[in-house]
PyMOL Python script that loads the backbone (N, CA, C, O; Angstrom):
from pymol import cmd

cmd.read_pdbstr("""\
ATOM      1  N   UNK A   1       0.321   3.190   7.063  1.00  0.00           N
ATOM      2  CA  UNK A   1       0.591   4.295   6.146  1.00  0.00           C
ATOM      3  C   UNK A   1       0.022   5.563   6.778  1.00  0.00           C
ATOM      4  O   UNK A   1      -1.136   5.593   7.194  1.00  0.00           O
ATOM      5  N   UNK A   2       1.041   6.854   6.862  1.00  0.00           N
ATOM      6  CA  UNK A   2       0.380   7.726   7.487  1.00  0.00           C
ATOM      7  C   UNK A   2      -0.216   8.707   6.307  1.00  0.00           C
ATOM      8  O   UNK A   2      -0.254   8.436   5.107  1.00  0.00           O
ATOM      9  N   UNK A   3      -0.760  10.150   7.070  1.00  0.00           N
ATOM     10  CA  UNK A   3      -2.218  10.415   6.054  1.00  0.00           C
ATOM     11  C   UNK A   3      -1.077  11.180   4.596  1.00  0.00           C
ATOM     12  O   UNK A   3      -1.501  11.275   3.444  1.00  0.00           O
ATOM     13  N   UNK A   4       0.461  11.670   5.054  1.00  0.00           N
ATOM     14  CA  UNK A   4       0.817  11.867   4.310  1.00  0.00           C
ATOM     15  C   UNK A   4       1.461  11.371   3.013  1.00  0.00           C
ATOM     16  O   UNK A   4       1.659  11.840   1.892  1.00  0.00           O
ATOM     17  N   UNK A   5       1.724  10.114   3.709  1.00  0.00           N
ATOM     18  CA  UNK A   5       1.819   9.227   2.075  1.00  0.00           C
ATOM     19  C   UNK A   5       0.668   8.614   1.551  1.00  0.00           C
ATOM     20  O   UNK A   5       0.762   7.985   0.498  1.00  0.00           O
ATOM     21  N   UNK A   6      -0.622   8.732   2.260  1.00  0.00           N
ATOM     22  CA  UNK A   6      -1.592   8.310   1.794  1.00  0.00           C
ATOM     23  C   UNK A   6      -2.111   9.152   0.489  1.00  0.00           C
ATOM     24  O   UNK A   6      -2.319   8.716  -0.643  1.00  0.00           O
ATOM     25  N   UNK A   7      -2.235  10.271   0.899  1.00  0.00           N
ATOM     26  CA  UNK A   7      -2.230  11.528   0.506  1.00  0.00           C
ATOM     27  C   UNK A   7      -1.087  11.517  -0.447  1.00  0.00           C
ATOM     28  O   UNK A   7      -1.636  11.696  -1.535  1.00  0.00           O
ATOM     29  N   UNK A   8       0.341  11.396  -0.677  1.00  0.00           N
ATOM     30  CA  UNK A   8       1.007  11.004  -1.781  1.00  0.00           C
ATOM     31  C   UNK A   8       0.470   9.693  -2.890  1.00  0.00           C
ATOM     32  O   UNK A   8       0.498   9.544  -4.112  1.00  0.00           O
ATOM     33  N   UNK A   9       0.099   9.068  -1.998  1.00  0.00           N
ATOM     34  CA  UNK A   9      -0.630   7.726  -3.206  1.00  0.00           C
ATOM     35  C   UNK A   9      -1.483   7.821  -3.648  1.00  0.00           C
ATOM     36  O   UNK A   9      -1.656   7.173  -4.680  1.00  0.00           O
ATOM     37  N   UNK A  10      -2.695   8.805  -3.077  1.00  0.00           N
ATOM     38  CA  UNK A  10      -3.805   8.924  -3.905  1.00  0.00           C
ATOM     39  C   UNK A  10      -3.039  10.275  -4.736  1.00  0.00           C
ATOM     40  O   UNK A  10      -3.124  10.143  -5.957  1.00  0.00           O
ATOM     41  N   UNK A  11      -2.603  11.033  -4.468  1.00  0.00           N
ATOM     42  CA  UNK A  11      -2.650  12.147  -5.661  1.00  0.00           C
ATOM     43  C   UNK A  11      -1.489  11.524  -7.174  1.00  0.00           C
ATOM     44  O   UNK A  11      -1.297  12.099  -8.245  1.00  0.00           O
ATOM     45  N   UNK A  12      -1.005  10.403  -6.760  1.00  0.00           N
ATOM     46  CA  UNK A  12      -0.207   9.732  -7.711  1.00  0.00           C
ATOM     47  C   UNK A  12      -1.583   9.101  -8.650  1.00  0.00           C
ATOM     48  O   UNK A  12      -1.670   9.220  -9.873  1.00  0.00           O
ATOM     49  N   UNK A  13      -2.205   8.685  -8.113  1.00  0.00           N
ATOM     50  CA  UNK A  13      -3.199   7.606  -8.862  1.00  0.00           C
ATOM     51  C   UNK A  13      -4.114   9.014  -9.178  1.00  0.00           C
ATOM     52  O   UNK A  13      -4.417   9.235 -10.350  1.00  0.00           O
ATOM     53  N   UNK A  14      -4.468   9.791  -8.303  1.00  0.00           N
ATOM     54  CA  UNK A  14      -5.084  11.037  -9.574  1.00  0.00           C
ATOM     55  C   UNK A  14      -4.684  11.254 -10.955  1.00  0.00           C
ATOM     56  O   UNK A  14      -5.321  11.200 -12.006  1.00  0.00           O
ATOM     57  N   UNK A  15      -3.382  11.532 -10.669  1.00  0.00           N
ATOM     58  CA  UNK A  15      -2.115  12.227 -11.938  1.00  0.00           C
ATOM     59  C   UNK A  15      -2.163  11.562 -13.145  1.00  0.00           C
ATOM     60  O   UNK A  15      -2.156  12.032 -14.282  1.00  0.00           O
ATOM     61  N   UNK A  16      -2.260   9.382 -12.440  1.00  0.00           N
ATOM     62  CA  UNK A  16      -1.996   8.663 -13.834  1.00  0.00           C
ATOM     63  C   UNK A  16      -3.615   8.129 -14.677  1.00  0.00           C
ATOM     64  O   UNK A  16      -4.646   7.571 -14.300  1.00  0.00           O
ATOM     65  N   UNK A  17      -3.136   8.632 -15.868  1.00  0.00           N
ATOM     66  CA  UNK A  17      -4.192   8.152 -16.639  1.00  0.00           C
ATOM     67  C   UNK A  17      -5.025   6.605 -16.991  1.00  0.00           C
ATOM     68  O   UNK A  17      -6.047   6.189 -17.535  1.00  0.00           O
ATOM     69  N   UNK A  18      -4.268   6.302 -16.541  1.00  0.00           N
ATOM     70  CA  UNK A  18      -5.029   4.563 -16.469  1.00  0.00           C
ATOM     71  C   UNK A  18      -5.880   4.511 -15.345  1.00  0.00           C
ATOM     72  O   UNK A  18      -6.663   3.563 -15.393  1.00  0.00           O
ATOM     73  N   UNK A  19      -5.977   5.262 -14.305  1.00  0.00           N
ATOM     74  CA  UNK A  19      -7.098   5.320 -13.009  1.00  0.00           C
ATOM     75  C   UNK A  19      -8.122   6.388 -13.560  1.00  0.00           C
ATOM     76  O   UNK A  19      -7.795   7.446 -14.096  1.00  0.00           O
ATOM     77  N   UNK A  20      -9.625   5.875 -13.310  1.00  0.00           N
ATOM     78  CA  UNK A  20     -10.427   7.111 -13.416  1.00  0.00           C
ATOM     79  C   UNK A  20     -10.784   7.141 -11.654  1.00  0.00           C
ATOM     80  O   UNK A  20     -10.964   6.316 -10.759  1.00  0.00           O
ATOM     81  N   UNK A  21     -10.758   8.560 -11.805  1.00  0.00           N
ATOM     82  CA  UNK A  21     -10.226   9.564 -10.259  1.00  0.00           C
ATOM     83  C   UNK A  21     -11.051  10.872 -10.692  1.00  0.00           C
ATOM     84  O   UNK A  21     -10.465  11.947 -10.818  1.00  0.00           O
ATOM     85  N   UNK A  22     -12.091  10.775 -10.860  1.00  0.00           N
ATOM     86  CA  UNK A  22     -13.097  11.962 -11.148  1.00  0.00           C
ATOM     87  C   UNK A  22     -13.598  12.064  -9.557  1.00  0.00           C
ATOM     88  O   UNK A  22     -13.669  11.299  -8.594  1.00  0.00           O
ATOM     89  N   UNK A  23     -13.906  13.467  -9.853  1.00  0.00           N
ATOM     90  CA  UNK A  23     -14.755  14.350  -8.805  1.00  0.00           C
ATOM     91  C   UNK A  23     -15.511  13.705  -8.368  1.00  0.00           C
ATOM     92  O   UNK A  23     -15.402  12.543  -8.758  1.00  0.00           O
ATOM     93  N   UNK A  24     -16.795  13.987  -7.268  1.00  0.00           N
ATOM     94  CA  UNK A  24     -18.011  14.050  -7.116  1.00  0.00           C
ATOM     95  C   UNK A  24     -18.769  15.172  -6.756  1.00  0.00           C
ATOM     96  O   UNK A  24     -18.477  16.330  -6.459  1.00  0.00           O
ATOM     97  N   UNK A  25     -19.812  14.545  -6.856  1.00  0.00           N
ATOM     98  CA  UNK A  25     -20.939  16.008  -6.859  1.00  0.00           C
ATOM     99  C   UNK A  25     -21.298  15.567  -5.390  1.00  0.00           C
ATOM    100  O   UNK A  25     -21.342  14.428  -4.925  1.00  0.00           O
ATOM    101  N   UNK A  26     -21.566  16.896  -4.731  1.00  0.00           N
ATOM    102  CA  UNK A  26     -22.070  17.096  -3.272  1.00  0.00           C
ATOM    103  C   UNK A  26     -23.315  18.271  -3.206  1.00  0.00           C
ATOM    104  O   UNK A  26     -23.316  19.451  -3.557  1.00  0.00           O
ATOM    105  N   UNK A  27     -24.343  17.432  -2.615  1.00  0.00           N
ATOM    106  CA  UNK A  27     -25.179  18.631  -2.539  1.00  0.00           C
ATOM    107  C   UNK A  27     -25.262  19.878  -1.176  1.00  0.00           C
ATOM    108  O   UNK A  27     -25.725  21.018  -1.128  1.00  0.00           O
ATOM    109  N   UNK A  28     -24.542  18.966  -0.137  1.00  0.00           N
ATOM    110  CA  UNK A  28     -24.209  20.040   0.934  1.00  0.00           C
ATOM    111  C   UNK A  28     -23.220  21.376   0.783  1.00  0.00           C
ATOM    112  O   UNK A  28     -22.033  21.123   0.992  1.00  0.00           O
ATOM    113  N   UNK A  29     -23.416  22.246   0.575  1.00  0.00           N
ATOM    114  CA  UNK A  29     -22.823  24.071  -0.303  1.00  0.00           C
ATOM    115  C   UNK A  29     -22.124  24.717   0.959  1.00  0.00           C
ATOM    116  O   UNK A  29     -21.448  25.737   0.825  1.00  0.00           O
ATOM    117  N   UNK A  30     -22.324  24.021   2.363  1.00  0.00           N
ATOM    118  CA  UNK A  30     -21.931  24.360   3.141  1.00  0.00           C
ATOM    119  C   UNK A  30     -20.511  24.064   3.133  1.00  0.00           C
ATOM    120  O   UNK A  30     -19.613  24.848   3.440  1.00  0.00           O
ATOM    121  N   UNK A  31     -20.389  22.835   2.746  1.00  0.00           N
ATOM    122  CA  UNK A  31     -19.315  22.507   3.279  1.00  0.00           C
ATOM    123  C   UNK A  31     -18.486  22.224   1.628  1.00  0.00           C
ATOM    124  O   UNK A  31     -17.285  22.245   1.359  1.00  0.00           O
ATOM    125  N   UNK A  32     -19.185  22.076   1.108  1.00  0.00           N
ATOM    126  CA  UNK A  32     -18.416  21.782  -0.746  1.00  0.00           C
ATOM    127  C   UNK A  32     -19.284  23.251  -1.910  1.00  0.00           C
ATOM    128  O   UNK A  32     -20.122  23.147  -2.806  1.00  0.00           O
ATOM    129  N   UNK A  33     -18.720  24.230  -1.442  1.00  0.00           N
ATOM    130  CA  UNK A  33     -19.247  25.439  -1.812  1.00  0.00           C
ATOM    131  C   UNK A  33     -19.530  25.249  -3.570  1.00  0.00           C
ATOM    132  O   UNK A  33     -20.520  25.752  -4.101  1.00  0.00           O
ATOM    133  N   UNK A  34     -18.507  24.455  -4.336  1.00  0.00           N
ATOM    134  CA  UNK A  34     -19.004  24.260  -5.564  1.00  0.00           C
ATOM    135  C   UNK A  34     -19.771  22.851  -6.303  1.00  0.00           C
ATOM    136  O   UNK A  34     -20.047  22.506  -7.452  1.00  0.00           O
ATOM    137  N   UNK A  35     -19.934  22.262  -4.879  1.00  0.00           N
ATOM    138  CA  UNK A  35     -20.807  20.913  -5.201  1.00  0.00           C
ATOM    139  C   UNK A  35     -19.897  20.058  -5.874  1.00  0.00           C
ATOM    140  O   UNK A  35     -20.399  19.423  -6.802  1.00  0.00           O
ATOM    141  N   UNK A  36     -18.376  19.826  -5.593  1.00  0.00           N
ATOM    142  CA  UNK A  36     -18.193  19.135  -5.819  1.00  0.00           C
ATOM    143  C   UNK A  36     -16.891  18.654  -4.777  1.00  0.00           C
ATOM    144  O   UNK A  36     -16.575  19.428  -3.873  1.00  0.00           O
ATOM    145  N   UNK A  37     -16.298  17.605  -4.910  1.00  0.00           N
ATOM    146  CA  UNK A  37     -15.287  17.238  -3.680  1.00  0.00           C
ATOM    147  C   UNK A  37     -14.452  16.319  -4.514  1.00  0.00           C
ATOM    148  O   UNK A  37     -15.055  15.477  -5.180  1.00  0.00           O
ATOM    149  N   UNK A  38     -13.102  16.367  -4.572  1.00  0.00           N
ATOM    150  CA  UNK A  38     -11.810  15.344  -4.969  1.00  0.00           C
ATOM    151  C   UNK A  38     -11.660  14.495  -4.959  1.00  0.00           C
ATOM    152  O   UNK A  38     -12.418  14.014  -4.117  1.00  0.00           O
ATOM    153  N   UNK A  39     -10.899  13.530  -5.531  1.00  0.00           N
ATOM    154  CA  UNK A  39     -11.088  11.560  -5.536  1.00  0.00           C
ATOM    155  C   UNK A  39     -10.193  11.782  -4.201  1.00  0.00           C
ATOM    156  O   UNK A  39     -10.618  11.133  -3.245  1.00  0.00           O
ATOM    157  N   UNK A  40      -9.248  12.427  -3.986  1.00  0.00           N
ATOM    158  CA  UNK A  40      -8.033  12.742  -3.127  1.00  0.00           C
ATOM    159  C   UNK A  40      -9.082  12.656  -1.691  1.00  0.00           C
ATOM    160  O   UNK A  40      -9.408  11.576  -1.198  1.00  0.00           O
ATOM    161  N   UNK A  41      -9.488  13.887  -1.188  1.00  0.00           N
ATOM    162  CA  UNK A  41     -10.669  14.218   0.233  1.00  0.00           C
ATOM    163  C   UNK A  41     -11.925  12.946  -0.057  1.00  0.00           C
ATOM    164  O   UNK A  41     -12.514  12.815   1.016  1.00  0.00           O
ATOM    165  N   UNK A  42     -12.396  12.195  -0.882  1.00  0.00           N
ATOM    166  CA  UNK A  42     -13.456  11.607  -0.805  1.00  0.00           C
ATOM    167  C   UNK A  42     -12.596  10.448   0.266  1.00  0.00           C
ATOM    168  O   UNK A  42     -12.947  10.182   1.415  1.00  0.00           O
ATOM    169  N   UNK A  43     -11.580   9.954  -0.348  1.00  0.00           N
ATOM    170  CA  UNK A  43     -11.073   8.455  -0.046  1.00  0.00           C
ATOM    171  C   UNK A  43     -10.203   9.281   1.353  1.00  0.00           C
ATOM    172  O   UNK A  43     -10.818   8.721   2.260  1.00  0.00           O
ATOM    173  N   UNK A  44      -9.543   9.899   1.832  1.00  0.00           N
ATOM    174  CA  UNK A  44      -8.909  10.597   2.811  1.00  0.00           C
ATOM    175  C   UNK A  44     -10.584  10.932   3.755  1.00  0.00           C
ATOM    176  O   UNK A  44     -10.233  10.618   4.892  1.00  0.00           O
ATOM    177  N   UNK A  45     -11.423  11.174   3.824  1.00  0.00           N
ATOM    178  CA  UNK A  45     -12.577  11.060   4.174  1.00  0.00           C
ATOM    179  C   UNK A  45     -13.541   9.849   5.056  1.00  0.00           C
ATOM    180  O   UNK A  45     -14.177   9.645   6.090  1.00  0.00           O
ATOM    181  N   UNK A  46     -13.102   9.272   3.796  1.00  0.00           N
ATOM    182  CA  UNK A  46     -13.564   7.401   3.593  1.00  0.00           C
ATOM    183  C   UNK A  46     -12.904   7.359   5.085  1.00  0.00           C
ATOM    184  O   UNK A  46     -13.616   7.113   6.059  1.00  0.00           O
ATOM    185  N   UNK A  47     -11.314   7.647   5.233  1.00  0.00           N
ATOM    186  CA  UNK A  47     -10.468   6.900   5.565  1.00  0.00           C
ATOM    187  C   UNK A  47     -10.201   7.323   7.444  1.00  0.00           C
ATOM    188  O   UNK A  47      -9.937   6.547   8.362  1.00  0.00           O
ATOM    189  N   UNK A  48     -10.392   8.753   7.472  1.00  0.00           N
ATOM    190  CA  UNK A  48     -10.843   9.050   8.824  1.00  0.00           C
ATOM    191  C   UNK A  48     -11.638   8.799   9.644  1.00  0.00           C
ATOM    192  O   UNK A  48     -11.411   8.519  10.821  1.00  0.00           O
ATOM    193  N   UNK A  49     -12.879   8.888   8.994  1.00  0.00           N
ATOM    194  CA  UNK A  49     -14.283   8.323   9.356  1.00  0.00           C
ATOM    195  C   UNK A  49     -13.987   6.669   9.893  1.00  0.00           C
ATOM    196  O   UNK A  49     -14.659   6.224  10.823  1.00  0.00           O
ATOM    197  N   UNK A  50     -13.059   5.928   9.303  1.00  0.00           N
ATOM    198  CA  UNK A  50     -12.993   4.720   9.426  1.00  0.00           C
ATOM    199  C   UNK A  50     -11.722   3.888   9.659  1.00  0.00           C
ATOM    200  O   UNK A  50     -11.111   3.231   8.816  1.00  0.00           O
ATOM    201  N   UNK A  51     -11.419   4.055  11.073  1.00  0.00           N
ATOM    202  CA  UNK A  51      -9.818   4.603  11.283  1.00  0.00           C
ATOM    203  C   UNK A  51      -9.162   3.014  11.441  1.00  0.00           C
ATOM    204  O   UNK A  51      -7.952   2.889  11.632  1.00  0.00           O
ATOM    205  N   UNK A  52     -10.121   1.742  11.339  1.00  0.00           N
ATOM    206  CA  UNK A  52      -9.468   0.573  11.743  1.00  0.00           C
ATOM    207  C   UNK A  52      -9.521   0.078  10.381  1.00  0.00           C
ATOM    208  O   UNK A  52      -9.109  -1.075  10.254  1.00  0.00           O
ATOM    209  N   UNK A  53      -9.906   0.634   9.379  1.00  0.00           N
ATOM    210  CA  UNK A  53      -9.407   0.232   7.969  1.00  0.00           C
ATOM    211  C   UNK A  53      -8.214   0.095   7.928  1.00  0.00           C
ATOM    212  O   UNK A  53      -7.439   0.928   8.397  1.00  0.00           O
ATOM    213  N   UNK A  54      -7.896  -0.863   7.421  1.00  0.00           N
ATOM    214  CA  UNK A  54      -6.230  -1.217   7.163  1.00  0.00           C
ATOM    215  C   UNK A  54      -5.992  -0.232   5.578  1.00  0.00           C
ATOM    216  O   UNK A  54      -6.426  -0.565   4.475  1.00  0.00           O
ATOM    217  N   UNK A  55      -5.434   0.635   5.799  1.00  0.00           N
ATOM    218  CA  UNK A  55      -5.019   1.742   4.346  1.00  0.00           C
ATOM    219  C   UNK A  55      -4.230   0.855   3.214  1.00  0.00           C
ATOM    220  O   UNK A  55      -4.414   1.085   2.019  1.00  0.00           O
ATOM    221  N   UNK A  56      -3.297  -0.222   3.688  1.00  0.00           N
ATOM    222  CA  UNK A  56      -2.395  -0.725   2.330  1.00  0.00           C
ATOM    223  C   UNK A  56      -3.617  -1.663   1.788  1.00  0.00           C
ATOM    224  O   UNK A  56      -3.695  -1.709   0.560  1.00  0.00           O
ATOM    225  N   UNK A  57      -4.553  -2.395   2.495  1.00  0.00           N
ATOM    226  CA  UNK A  57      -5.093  -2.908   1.885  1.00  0.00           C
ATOM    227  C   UNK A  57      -6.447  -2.246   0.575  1.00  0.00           C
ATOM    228  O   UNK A  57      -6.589  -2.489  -0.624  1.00  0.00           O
ATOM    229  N   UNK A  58      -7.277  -1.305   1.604  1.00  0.00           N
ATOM    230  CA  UNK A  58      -7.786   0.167   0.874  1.00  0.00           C
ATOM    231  C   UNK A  58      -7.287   0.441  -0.350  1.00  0.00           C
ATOM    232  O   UNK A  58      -8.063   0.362  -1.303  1.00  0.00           O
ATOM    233  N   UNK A  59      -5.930   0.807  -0.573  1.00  0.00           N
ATOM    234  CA  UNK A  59      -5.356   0.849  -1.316  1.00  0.00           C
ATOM    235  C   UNK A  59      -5.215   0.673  -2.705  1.00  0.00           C
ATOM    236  O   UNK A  59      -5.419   1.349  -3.714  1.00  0.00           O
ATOM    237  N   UNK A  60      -4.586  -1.037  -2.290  1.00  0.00           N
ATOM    238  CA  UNK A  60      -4.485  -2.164  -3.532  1.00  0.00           C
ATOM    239  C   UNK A  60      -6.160  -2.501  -3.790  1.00  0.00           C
ATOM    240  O   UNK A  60      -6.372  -3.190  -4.787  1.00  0.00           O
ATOM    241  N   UNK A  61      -7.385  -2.078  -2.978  1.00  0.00           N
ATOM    242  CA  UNK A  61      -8.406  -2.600  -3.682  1.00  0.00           C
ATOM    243  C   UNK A  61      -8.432  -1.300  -4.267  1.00  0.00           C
ATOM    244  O   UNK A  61      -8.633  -1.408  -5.477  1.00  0.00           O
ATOM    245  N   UNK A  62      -8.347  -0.462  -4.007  1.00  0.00           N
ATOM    246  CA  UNK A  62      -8.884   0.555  -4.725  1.00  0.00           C
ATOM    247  C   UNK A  62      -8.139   0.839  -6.332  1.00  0.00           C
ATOM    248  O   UNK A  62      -8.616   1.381  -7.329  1.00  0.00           O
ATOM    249  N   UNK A  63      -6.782   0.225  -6.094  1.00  0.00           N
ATOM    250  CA  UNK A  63      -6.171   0.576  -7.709  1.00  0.00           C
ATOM    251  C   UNK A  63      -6.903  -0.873  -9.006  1.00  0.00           C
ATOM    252  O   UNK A  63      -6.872  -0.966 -10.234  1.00  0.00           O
ATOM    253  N   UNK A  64      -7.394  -1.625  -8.067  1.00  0.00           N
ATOM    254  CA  UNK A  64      -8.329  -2.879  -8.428  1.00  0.00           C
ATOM    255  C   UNK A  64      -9.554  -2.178  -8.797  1.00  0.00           C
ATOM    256  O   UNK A  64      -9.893  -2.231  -9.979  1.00  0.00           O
ATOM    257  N   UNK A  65     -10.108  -1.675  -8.151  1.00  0.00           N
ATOM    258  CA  UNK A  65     -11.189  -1.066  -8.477  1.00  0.00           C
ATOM    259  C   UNK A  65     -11.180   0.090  -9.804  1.00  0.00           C
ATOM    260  O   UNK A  65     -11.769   0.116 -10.885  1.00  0.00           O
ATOM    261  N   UNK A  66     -10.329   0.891  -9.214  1.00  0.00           N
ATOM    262  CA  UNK A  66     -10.361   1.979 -10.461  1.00  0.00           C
ATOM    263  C   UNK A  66      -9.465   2.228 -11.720  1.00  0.00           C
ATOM    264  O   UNK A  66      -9.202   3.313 -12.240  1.00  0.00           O
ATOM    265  N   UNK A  67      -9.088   1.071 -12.060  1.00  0.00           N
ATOM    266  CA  UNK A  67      -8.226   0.900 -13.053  1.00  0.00           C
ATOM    267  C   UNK A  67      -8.816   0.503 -14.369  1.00  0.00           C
ATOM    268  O   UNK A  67      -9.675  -0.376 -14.437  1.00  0.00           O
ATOM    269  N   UNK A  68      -8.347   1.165 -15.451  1.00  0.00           N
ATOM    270  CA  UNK A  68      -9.545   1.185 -17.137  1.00  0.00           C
ATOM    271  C   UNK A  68      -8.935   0.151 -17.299  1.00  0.00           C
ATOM    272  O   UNK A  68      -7.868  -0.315 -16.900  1.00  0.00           O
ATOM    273  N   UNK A  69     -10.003  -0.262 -18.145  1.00  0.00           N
ATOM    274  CA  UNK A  69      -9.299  -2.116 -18.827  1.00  0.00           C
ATOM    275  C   UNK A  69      -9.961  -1.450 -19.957  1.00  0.00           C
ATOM    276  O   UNK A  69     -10.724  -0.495 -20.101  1.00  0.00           O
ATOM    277  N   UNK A  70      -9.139  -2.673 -21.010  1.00  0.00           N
ATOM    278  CA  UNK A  70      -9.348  -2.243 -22.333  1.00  0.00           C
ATOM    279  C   UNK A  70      -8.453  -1.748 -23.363  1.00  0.00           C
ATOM    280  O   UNK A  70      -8.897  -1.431 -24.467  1.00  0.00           O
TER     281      UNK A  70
END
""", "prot")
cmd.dss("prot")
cmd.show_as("cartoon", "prot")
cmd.util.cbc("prot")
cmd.orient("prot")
């Protein structure tokens, strides 16, 4: 998967309400001027830094992971 449909799949799973896809707080101001950074750049981040990650799998854990039950 390249970074642009990656980048399409996470901002899909932002959009839908059954994923929680909140911010984070960053204390470096240098580089996250309002202390905070996107579910979108955290996991696109994740994902550079760590380039022999297989992304489809990333993925499907991650909609595993962040999906509300209930």
């Amino acid at each position: 998967m390249d970074e642009v449909q990656l980048t399409a799949t996470l901002q899909a799973m932002q959009d839908d309400p059954s994923f929680i896809t909140q911010t984070a707080y960053r204390a470096n101001t240098v580089l996250w001027p309002e202390n905070t950074i996107t579910f979108i750049d955290i996991h696109l981040a994740y994902l550079r830094a760590h380039p022999k990650v297989d992304t489809s799998i990333y993925i499907s854990n991650l909609r595993l992971r962040l999906r509300k039950r209930g």
